[in-house]
C-alpha positions as a printed Julia matrix, in Angstrom:
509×3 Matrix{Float64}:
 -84.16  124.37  -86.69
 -84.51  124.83  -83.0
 -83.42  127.72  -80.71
 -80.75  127.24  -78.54
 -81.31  127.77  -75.13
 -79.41  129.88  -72.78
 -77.87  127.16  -70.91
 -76.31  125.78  -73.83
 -74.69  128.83  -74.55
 -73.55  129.29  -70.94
 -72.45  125.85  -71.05
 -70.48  126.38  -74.06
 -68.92  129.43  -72.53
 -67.74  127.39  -69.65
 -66.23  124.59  -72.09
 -64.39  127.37  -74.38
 -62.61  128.71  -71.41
 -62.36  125.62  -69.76
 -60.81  124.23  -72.6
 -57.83  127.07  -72.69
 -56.89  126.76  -69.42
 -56.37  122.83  -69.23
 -54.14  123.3   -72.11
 -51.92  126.22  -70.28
 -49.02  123.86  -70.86
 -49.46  123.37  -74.51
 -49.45  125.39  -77.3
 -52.06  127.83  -77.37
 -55.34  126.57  -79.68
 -56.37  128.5   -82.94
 -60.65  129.1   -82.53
 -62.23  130.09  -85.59
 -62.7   133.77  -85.56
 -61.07  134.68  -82.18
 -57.74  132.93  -83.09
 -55.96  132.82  -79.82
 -57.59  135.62  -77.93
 -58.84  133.49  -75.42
 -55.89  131.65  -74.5
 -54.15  134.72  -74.11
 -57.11  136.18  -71.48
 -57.46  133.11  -69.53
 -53.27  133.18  -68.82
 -53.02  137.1   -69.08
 -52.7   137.1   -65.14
 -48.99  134.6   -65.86
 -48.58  136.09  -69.35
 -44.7   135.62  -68.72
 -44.5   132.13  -67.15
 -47.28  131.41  -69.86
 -44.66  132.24  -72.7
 -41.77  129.95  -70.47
 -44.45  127.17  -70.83
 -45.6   126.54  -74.57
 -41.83  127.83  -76.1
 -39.94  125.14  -76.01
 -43.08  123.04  -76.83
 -42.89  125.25  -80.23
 -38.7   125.07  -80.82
 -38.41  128.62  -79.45
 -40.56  131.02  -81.76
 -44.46  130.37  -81.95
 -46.75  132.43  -84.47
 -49.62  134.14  -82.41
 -52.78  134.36  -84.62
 -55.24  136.98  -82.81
 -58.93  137.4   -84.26
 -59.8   137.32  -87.91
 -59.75  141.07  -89.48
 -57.62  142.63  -86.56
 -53.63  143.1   -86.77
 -52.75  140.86  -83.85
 -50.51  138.35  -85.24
 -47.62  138.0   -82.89
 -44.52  135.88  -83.7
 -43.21  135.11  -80.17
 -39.5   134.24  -80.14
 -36.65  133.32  -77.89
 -34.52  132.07  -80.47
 -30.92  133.58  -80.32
 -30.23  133.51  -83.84
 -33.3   135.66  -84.45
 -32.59  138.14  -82.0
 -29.03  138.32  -83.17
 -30.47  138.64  -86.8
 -32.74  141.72  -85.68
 -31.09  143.49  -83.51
 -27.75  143.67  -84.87
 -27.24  142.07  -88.63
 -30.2   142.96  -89.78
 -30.8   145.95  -87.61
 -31.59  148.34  -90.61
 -34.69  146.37  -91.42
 -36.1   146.53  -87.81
 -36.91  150.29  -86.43
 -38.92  150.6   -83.03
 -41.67  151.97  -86.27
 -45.07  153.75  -86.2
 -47.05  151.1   -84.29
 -44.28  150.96  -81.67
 -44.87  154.85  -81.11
 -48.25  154.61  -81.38
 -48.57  151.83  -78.85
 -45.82  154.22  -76.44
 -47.48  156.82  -77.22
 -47.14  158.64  -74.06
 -43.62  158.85  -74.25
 -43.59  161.1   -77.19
 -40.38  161.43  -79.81
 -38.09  160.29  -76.7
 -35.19  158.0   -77.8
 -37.26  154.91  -76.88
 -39.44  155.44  -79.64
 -36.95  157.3   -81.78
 -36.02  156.0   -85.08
 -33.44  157.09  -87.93
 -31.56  160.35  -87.45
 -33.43  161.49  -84.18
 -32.57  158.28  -82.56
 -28.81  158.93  -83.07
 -28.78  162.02  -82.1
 -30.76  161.33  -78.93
 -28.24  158.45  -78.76
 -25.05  160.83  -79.23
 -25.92  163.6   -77.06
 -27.04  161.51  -74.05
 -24.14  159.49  -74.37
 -21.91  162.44  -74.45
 -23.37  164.11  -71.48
 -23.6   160.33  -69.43
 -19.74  159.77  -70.04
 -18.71  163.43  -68.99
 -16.7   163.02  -65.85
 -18.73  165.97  -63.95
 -22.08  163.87  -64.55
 -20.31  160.42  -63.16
 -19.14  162.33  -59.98
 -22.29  163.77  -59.73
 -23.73  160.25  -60.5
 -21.37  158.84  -57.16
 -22.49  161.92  -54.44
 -25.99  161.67  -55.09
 -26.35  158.18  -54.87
 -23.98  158.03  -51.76
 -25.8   160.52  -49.69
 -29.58  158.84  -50.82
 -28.38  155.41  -49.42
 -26.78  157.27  -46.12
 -29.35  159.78  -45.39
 -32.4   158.12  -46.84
 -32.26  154.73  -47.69
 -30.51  154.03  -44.33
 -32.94  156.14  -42.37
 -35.68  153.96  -43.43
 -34.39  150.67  -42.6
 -33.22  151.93  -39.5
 -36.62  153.34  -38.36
 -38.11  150.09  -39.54
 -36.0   147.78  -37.4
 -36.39  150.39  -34.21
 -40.6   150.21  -34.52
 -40.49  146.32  -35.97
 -42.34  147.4   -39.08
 -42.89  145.6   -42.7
 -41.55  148.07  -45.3
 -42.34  147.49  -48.81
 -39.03  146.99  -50.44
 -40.28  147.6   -54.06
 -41.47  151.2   -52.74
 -38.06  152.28  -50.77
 -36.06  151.5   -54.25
 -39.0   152.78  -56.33
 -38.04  156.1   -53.94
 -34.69  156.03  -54.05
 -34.53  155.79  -57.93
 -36.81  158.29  -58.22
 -34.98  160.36  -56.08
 -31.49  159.89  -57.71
 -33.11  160.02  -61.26
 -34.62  163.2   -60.84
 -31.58  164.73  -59.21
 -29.11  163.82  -61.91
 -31.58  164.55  -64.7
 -32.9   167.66  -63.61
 -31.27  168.71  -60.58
 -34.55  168.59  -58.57
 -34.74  166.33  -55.39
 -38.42  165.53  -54.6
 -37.69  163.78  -51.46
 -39.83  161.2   -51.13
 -37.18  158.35  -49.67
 -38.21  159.27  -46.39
 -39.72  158.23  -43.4
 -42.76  159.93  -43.7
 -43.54  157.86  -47.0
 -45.08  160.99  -48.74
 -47.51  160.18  -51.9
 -45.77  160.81  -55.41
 -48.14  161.33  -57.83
 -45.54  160.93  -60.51
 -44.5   157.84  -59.54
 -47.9   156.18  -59.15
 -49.03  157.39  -62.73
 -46.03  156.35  -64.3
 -46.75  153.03  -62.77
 -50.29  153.42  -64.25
 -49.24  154.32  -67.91
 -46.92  151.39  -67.77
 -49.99  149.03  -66.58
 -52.43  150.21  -69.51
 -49.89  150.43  -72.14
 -48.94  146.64  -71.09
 -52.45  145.75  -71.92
 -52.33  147.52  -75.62
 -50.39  144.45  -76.34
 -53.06  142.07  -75.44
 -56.16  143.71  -77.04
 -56.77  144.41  -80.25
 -55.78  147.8   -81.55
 -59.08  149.02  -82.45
 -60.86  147.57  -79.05
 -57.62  150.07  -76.87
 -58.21  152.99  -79.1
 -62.28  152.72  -78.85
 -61.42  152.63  -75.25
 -59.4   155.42  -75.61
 -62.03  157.8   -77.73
 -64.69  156.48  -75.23
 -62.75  157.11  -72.38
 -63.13  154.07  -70.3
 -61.15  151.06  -68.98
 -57.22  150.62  -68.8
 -57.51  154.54  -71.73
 -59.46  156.02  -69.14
 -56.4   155.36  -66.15
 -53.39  156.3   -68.95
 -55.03  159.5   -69.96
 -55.54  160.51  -66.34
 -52.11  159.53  -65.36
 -50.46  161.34  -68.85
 -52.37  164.63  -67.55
 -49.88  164.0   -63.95
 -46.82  163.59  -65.74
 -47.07  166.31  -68.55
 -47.76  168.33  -65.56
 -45.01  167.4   -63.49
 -42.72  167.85  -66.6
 -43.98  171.23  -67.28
 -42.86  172.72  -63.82
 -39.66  171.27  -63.49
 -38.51  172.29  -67.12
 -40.37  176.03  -65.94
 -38.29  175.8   -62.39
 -35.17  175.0   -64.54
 -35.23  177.74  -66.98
 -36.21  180.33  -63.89
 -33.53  178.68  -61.66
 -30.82  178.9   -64.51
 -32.14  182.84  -64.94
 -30.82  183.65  -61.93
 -27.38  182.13  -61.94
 -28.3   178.95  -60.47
 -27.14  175.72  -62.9
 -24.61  173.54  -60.93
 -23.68  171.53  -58.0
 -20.45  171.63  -55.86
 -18.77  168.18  -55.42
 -16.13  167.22  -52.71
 -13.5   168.33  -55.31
 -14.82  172.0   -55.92
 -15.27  170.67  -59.41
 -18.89  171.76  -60.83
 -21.32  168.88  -61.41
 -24.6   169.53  -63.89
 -27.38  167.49  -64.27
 -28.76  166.38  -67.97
 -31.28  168.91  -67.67
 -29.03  172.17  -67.67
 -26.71  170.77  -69.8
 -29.36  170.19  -72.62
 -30.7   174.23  -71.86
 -26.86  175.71  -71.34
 -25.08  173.99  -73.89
 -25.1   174.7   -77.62
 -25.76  171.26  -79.1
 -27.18  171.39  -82.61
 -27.88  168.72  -85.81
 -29.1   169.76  -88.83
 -30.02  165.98  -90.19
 -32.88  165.82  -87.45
 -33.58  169.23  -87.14
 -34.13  169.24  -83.22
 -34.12  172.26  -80.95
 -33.16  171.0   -77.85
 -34.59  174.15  -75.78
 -37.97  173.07  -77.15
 -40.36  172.09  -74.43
 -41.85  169.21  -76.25
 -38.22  167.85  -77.15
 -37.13  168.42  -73.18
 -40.55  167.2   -71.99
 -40.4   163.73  -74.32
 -36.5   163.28  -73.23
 -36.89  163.49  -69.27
 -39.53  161.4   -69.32
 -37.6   158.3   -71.28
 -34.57  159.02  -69.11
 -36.93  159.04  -65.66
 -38.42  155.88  -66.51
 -34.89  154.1   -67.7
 -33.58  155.55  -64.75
 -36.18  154.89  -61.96
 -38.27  151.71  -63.35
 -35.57  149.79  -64.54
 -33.36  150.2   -61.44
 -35.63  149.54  -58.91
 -37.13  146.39  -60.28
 -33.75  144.81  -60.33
 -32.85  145.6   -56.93
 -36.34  144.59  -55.85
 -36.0   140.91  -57.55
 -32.35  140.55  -56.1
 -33.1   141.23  -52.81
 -35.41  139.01  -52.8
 -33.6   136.28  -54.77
 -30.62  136.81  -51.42
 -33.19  136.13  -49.46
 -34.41  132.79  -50.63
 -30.43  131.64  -51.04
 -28.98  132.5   -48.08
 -25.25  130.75  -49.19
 -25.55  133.38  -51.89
 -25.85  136.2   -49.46
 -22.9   134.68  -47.53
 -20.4   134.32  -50.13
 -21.19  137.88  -50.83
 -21.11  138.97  -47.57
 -17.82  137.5   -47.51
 -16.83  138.96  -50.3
 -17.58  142.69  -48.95
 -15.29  142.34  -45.64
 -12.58  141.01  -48.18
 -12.25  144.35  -49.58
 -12.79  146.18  -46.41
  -9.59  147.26  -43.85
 -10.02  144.43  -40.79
 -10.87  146.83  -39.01
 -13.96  147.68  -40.51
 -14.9   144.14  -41.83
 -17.65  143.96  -38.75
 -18.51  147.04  -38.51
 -21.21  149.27  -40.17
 -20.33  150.43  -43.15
 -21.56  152.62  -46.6
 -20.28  151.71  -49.58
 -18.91  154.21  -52.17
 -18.26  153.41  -55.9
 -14.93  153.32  -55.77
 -15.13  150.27  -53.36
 -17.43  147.96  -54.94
 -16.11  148.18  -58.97
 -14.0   145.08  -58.65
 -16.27  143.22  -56.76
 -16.88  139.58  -58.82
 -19.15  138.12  -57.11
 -21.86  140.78  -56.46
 -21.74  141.82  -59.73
 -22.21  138.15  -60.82
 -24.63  137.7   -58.58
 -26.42  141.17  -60.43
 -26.3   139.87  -63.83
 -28.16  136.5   -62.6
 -30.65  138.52  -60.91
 -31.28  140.3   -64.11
 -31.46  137.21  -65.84
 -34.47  135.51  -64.26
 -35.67  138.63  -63.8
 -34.99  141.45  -66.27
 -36.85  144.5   -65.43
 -37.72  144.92  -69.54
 -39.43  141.32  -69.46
 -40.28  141.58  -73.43
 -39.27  143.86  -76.63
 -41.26  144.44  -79.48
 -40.27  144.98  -83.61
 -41.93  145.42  -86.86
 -39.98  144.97  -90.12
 -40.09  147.28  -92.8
 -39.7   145.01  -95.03
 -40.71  140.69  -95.47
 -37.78  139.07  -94.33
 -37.39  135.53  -92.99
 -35.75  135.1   -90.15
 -32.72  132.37  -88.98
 -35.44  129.84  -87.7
 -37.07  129.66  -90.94
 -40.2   132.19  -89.74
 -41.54  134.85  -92.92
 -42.26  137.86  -91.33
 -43.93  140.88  -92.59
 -44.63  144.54  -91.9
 -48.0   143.96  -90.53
 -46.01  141.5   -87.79
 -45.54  142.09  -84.27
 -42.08  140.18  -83.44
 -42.13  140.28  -79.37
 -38.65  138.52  -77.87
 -39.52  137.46  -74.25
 -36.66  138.56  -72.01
 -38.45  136.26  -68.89
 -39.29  132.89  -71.17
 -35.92  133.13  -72.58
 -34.1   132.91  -69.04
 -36.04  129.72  -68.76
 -35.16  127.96  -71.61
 -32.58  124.99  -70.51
 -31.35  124.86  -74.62
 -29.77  128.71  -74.05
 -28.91  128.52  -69.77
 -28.95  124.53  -69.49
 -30.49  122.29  -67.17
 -30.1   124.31  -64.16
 -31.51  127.57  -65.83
 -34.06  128.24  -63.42
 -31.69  128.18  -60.3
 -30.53  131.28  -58.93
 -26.9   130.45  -59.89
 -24.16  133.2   -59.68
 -21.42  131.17  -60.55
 -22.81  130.54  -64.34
 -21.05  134.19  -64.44
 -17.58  132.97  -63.48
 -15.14  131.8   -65.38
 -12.18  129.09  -64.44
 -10.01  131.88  -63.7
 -12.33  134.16  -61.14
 -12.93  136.03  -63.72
 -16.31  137.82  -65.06
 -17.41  135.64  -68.12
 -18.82  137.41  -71.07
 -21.98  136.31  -71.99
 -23.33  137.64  -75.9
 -26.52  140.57  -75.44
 -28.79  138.54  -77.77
 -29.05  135.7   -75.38
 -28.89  138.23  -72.23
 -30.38  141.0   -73.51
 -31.54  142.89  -69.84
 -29.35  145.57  -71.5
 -30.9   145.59  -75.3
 -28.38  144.03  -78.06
 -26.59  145.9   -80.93
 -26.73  149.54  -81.77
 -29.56  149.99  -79.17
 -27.51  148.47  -76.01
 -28.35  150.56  -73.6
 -26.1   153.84  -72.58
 -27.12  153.48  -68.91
 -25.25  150.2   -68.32
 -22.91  151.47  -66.1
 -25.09  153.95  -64.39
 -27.41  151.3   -63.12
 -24.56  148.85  -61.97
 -22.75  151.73  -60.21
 -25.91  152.44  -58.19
 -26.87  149.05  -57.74
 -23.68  148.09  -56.21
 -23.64  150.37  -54.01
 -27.43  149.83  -52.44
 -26.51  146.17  -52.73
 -23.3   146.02  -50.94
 -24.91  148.15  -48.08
 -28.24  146.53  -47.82
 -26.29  143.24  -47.61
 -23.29  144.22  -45.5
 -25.23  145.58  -42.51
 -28.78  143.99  -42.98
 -30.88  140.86  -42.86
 -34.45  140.68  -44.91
 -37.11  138.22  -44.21
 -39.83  138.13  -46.4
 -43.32  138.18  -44.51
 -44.78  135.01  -43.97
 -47.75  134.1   -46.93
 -46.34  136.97  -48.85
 -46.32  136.09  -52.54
 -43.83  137.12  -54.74
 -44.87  136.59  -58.54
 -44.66  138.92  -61.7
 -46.67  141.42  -62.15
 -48.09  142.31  -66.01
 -46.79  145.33  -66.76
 -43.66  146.51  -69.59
 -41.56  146.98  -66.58
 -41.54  143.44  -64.2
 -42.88  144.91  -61.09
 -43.38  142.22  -58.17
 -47.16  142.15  -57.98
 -47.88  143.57  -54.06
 -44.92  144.76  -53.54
 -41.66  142.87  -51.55
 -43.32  143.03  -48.04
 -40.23  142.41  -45.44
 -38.64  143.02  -42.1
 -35.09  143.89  -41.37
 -32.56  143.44  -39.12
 -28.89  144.63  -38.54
 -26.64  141.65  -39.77
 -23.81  142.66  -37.95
């Protein structure tokens, strides 16, 4: 037999990969040995619009088949009556499990990777301490005076100087700001003019990054990354180091500030208002089924850190995409617009104005507007379950324990058999009912908010806050994206806008 000769092999190279990107609107093909590794690096840059692409093509649930001898079969689904099944009738049968906590890793025994009894309790303290009406007023100042004094400041030294602001850093800032403050009490100040660097914020963007790409390798290629320390291992160890860190000296300030006397925060009322933080080292909270201590370090350290990135990741994207969805349908922006002097005295229907949470809780429109923003783009873009045991889901798919099951939150906003034709419009109204009315729409087929016992407890939280930055930002402003300025996805577990939303403002009124 002859030898082959290097060109060949580069030539064969170039026709593998070749190959898998002229078919990035089929189905993705099955190579011997590699499976459908290479389909998945080639579109890894799109991985979300790849996933809108080949779905339907596959009636809403394709089987993934990585390399021969690794773990990396994937069934991909949109299907709502297999995301019904698992989330909520079936729920029993699919726990976040081991290799969801080992691919999270970083954030500890929090309640995102929490299963059985310590996920209820997580679930049932935090919820207790959410709903408590000294956290919710606490919830309304800080927010209030972060738009007015910082949020405000910024745009307002932006206009003056004619500078482009990054959009996706200001909210990044501001929910970092508020997070912090109503977790731990701590302010760290960085919505300000002065853009100061946050380390926290930039590993935390890191972690998310790496961790992102633990779902497209193969688990032993990320962990020999990890024991050799190099690559996307090499960026989440360095950036775990920062956050531990960070962690460590606010839970230390806490305890020393609480020492002296120091644990709450006068609201306009006189009434005290605590942040989660002090509540979890002041109050006596105990449950013998999980057998947490709640003063622990670790257990404080692993809790703050799922709450910080709930509260500042998840918030900011949003606001990020529907800014910039206003500013590509400018009838949208009007009707809301509209809809903000309706509520306001006439007085004050032209004139600057901050709005508090009390004003903007009836508003139908915005908050339609919201939930269509968090459609399209819903700042979780994909979820991830293992079963415990084989099952077979609604669609007719045998799954097993060795099975990754990943729902695409992005794909599924895409697909015109669950939103209809128009699904990929920008398209409040789909919201509305006949009568003006919010219309309810079921959590397995928009599921920006989780589905079943998992919904999320910080519903309300994040719609409070994003009201109010919405209904100011829009009321007194005007954003134009910079010219050549792409906005596309960026591949991460938390749908960043890749670059940032670069954009000048200008008063609207």
């Amino acid at each position: 037999m002859g030898s082959i000769e290097y060109p060949e092999i580069l030539i064969a190279i170039v026709c593998f990969f070749l190959t898998c990107y002229l078919t990035r609107h089929g189905l993705p093909w099955n190579w011997p040995l590699v499976g459908m590794l290479p389909s998945l690096a080639v579109h890894l840059h799109r991985l979300h619009d790849r996933c809108a692409d080949f779905l339907p093509l596959a009636n809403y649930t394709f089987l993934f088949k990585g390399p021969w001898f690794t773990n990396m079969d994937i069934l991909l689904t949109v299907d709502p009556g297999n995301i019904q099944y698992i989330m909520t009738s079936n729920f029993a049968n699919y726990p976040k499990g081991d290799e969801f906590a080992m691919i999270f890793d970083i954030l500890g025994d929090g309640i995102f990777n929490a299963d059985g009894d310590l996920w209820k309790f997580h679930r049932k303290t935090t919820q207790s301490l959410i709903n408590h009406k000294r956290f919710m007023k606490f919830l309304v100042k800080v927010n209030y005076n972060k738009v007015e004094k910082g949020l405000v400041s910024i745009l307002q030294h932006a206009f003056k100087h004619g500078l482009v602001i990054d959009l996706q850093d200001v909210f990044q800032r501001l929910t970092f700001d508020t997070t912090c403050m109503l977790i731990t009490g701590y302010d760290p100040r960085c919505l300000s003019i002065e853009f100061p660097d946050v380390p926290f914020s930039r590993a935390l963007d890191e972690a998310e990054e790496a961790i992102a790409y633990r779902h497209a390798l193969p688990e032993n290629i990320w962990k020999l990354q990890k024991r050799l320390g190099i690559g996307p291992e090499k960026t989440l160890s360095q950036a775990w180091k920062i956050l531990d860190h960070f962690m460590k000296n606010i839970i230390t300030m806490k305890r020393e500030e609480l020492e002296k006397g120091k644990s709450s925060f006068k609201v306009k009322d006189g009434e005290e208002a605590v942040d989660l933080l002090t509540s979890f080292l002041t109050e006596e909270i105990q449950d013998t089924k999980s057998g947490v201590n709640i003063k622990d370090d670790k257990f404080l350290r692993d809790t703050i850190l799922n709450l910080m990135i709930a509260g500042r990741d998840t918030t900011s994207s949003a606001l990020t995409w529907f800014i910039w969805l206003i500013t590509q349908n400018p009838k949208v922006e009007d009707r809301i617009r509209a809809e903000l002097r309706g509520i306001l005295p006439a007085e004050l229907a032209y004139k600057w104005h901050v709005f508090r949470a009390e004003e903007t809780n009836k508003l139908t429109y915005l908050h339609a507007a919201l939930c269509e923003s968090l459609r399209l783009y819903p700042p979780v873009p994909f979820q991830h379950k293992s079963p415990l045991k084989p099952d077979t889901l609604p669609s007719g798919h045998r799954v097993t324990p060795k099975m990754k099951i990943v729902f695409s939150l992005y794909a599924m906003a895409r697909m015109k058999a669950i939103w209809g034709a128009d699904c990929l419009e920008f398209k409040p109204e789909r919201w509305i009912n006949e009568q003006g009315k919010l219309k309810y729409e079921p959590s397995y087929k928009f599921l920006s908010f989780n589905a079943g016992p998992r919904t999320c407890l910080g519903k309300e939280v994040a719609f409070t806050q994003m009201k109010m930055v919405g209904s100011t930002l829009i009321h007194n402003y005007k954003f134009q994206v910079v010219n050549a300025h792409k906005v596309k996805p960026d591949v991460s577990v938390i749908l960043h806008v890749k670059n940032g939303l670069k954009v000048k403002a200008r008063f609207h009124l």
